[in-house]
N, C-alpha and C positions, 0 to 999 in steps of 0.2 A: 968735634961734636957734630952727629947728625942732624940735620936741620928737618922737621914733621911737617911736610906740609899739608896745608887743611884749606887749600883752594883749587878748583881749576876754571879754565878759562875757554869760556866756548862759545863757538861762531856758530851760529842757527840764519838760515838762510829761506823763504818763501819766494813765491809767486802769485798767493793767496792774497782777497784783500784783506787789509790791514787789520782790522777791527775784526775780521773772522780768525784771521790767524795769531791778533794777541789773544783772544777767547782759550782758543787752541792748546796755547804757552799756558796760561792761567790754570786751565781746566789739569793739564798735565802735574803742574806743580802742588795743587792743591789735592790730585788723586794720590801724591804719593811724600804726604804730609810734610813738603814746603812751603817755605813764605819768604815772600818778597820783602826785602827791606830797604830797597832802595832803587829807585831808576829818573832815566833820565832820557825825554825823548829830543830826538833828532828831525825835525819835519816831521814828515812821512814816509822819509827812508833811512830809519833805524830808530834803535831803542835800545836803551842798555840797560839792564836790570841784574841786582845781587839778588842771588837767591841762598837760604842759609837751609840747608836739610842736614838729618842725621846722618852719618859716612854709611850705614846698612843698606839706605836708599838712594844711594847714589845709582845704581846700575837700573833699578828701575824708574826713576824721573828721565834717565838718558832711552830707555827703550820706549817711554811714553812718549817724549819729544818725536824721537824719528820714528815714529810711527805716523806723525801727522804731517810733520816739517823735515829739513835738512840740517844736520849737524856737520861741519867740517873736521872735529875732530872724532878720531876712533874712542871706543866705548874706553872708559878707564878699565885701567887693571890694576892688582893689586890693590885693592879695596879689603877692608875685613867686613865683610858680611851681618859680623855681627857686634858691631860699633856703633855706638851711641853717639860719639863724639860729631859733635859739630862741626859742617864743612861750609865753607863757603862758595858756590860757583856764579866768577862773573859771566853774564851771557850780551853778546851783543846781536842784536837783533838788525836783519837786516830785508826790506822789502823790495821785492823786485818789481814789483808795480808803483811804487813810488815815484813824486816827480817834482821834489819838492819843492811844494805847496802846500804844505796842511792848513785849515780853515777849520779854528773850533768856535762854531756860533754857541755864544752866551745870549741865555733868554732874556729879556728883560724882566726885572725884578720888580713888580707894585711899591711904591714906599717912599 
């Protein structure tokens, strides 16, 4: 029996600071109607995040990505263009400015 798979696994790489280049990731994902459903940060040198889009848009959330950032894997192939079906791509996110140290100041709250 052939096994469907409906995920792939990508390494995205920067130099950019952090917070301009998760904007980046984000802005990419949301232009081409994915959503996050899960991540998990790492300091300030990585991030991993599920991302779930339609298999149609696959080839274009990857042309968005490398357009701004570094992807290590090559574009997928053998996509059906015109699938609806739900894919999952895990992405690990990794900063090369990072030094880890991250520091998220929380405001104080009145109350």
């Amino acid at each position: 029996m052939a096994r469907l798979q409906n995920k792939l696994n990508w390494r995205v790489f920067t130099n950019k600071q952090r917070n301009e280049a998760i904007e980046d990731l984000k802005n990419a994902i949301s232009k081409t109607d994915g959503y996050i459903i899960n991540f998990n940060t790492f300091s300030d040198l990585a991030l991993s995040l599920t991302v779930e889009i339609e298999e149609k848009s696959i080839h274009k959330l990857y042309q968005k990505i490398n357009e701004v950032l570094k992807i290590s894997e090559s574009e997928p192939e053998n996509l059906n263009l015109n699938s609806n079906k739900d894919w999952w791509i895990f992405i690990n996110f990794s900063f090369g400015k990072g030094k880890g140290e991250l520091k998220v100041n929380v405001p104080d709250v009145p109350g």
